[in-house]
N, C-alpha and C positions, 0 to 999 in steps of 0.2 A: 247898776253895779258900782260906777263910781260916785253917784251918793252914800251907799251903803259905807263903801270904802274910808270916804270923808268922814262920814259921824260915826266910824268905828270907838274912835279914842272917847268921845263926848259919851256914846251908849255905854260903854264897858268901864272907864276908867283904865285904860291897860294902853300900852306900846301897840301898835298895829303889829300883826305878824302875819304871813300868807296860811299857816297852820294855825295860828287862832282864827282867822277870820272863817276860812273853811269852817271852824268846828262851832262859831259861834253861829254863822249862818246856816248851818245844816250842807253844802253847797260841797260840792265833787270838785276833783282838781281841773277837770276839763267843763266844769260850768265857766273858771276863771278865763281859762288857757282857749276857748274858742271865742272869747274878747277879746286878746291880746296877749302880750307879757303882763306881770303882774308886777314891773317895771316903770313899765306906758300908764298900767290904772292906776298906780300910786300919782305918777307924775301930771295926768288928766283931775284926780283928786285933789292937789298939789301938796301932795305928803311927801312929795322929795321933789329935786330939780330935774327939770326938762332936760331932754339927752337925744341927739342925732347921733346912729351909727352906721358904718356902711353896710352890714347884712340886716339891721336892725328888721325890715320886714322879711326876710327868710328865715331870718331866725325864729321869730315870732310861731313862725309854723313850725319848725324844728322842735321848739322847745313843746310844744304841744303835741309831735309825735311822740317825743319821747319820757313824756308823763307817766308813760304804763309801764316804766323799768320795775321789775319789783324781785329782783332777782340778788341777793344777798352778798355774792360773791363779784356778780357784777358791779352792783353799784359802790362796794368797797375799792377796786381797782381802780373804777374812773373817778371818785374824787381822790385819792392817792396821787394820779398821775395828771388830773388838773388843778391841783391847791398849791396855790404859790407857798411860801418863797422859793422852792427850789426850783430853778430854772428845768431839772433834769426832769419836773415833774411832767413835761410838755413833749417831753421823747415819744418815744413810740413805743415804749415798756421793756420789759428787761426780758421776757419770753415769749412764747409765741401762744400764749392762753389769753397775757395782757393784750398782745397787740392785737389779737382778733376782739377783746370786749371794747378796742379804741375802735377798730375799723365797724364793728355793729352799731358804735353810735355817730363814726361818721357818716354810716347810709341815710341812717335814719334823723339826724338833727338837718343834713345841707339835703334831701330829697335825692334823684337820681337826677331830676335834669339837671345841666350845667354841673357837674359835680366836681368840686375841687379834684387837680389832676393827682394828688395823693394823699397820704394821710397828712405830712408833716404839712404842705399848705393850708390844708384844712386845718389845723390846730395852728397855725401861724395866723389864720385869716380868723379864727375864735379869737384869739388873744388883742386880736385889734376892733372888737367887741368888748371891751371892759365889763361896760354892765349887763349885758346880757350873757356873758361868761360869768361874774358873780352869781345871776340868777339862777345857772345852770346849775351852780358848785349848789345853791342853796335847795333848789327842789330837789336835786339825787338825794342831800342830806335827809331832805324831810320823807324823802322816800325811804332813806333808810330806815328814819325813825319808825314809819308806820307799818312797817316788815310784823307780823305775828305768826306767820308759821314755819317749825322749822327746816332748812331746804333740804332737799333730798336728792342727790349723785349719783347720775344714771352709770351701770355697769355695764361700760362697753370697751369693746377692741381698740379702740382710737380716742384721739383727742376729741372732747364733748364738755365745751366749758360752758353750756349748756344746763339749766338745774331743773330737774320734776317740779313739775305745779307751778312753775313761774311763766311771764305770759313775754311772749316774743314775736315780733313784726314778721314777713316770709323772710324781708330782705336780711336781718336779727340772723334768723336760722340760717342763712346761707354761708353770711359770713361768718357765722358762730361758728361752723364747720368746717367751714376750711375751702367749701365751694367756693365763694364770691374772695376775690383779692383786688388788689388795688386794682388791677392792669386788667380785670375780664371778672364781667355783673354777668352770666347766660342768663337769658329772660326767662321765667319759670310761667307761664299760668296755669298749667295743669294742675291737679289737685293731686297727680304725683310727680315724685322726681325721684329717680334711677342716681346711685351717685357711686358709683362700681369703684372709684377710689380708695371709699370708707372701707368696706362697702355697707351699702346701707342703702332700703328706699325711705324717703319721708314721702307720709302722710300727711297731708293737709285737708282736713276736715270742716266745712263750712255746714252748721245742721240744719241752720233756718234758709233753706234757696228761696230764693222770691224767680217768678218768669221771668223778671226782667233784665235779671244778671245770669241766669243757668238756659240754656237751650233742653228739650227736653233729653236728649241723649246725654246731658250729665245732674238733670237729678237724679243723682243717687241717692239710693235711700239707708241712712249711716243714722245710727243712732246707737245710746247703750244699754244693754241688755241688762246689766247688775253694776256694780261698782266695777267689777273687776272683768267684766265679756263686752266686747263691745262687736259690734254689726257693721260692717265695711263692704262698701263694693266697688270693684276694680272701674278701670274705666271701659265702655261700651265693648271696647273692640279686644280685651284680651283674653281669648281661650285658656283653660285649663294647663290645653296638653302644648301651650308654648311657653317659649324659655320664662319669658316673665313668671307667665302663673305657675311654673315649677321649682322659680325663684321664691314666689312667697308660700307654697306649699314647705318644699324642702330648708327653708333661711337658717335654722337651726342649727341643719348637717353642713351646711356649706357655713358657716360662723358669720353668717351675714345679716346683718340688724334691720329689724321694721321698728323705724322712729313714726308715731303717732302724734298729730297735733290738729287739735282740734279748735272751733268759737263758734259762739252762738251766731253771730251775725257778720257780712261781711263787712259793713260800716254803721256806724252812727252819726248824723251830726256832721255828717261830711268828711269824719275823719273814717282810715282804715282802720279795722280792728284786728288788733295781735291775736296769737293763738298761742293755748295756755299749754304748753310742752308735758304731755301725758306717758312718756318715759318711750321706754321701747317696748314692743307687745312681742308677741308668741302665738304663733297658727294651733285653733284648733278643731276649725273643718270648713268646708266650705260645702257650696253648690251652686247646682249651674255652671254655665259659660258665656261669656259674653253681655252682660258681665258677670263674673263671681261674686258670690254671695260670702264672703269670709267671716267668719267668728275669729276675733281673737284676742288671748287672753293677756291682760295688762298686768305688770309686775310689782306695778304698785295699786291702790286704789284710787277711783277717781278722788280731784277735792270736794270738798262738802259745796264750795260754789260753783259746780259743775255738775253733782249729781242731785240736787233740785231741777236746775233747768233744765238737762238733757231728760232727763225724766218726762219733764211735762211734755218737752219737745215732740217726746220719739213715743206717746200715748197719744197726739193730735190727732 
């Protein structure tokens, strides 16, 4: 890689850039980002000066978690409220849509161990990062750049700053919602979560299980039936005729939302893989107990990089 890097200018005749070199290589942004920063391989190249910082290797991993932002509304916020000069920009936003797209990128840049004890350290302890804080402001941009579809605004009762078809970490959705705040992370690993404040359950959908990460009591078998029917099953243990399963039968009459999110895989490459926000669904039948076999219908259609692979997936 840092060959490559070196004799970009020599092969091209062009400025190095992290979005030309990607497109002249053919190379993803996480072929870069599970080397390093693209910071460190300029500086390893020596196409800029060497730099010591104090998070410099947390951040490294940070900024590689959150490469997958591709979210329109999000990533317009966070560089608004990280682009110097104005000092105000490092606040913690002006409402409470901003400060939860600050708190979904503090989970996910600083990790959950040792986690800054708030947001405002956390962006204190960013700003004392200069150049990996530049790097940040520079990948959202180019994330914004390479944005082509356009986002679409789930219809619900509550705050959901949240967008269809854009791809989000678990930790992303928690705090997107209003569950996870500074002061209290509840640990989630269930593939549901009950969230009676919204009210709302999310779905988290994993379709490719390997043995090694699923015990057999939660392969479930979830796949999509068309663009718009998708196949869901409760977890082992809950009946029909208990409150839960009379929760997702009746969600409608009670104006209570099923958020659905789903990904192929639960890592790649060492990294976690986000889940791509498939809007809120609609019960339209079920069977069995223990678990329930639910059909339900999505209100928007899958995207077109979802309903290739789920396809192939849920034919295996």
């Amino acid at each position: 890689m840092t060959r490559r890097i070196a004799s970009y200018a020599d092969e091209t005749g062009r400025e190095i850039s992290l979005a030309a070199f990607l497109e002249y290589h053919r190379l993803s942004l996480d072929d870069v980002y599970r080397r390093g920063t693209w910071s460190q391989l300029l500086a390893e190249a020596r196409l800029r000066p060497a730099f010591s910082e104090p998070d410099e290797e947390r951040l490294a991993k940070g900024l590689r978690r959150v490469a997958h932002i591709n979210a329109a509304r999000q990533l317009e916020a966070l560089l608004k409220h990280l682009s110097p000069p104005d000092a105000e920009a490092f606040s913690e936003g002006e409402d409470e849509e901003v400060r939860r797209f600050l708190l979904m990128l503090h989970f996910s840049l600083w990790g959950r161990k040792d986690l800054p004890a708030s947001l405002a350290e956390g962006i204190e302890r960013l700003r004392a990062n200069p150049t990996l804080l530049e790097e940040l402001r520079e990948l959202l941009k180019l994330k914004l750049e390479l944005l082509d579809e356009v986002p679409i605004e789930p219809t619900l009762p509550f705050l959901c700053p949240l967008q269809v078809h854009a791809d989000y970490t678990r930790d992303e959705i928690l705090a997107g919602l209003g569950i996870w705040t500074e002061d209290s992370q509840r640990e989630v690993r269930e593939g549901v979560f009950y969230a009676p404040s919204l009210p709302s359950d999310l779905l988290f959908v994993t379709l490719n299980k390997t043995v090694e990460e699923y015990s057999p009591t939660t392969m479930y078998d979830d796949y999509a039936i068309s663009e718009k029917l998708f196949h869901w099953q409760s977890q082992s243990t809950t009946p029909e005729s208990s409150p839960t399963g009379k929760r997702y039968i009746n969600h409608t009459e009670r104006f209570h939302a099923i958020l659905l999110f789903v990904r192929e895989d639960s890592s790649r490459d060492g990294l976690t893989m986000p889940y791509t926000f498939l809007g809120p669904v609609d019960y339209v039948s079920h069977q069995g107990s223990r678990p329930m076999s639910i059909i339900w219908r999505l209100r928007h259609k899958l995207p077109a990089k979802l309903v290739r692979n789920i396809r192939r997936l849920s034919n295996d």
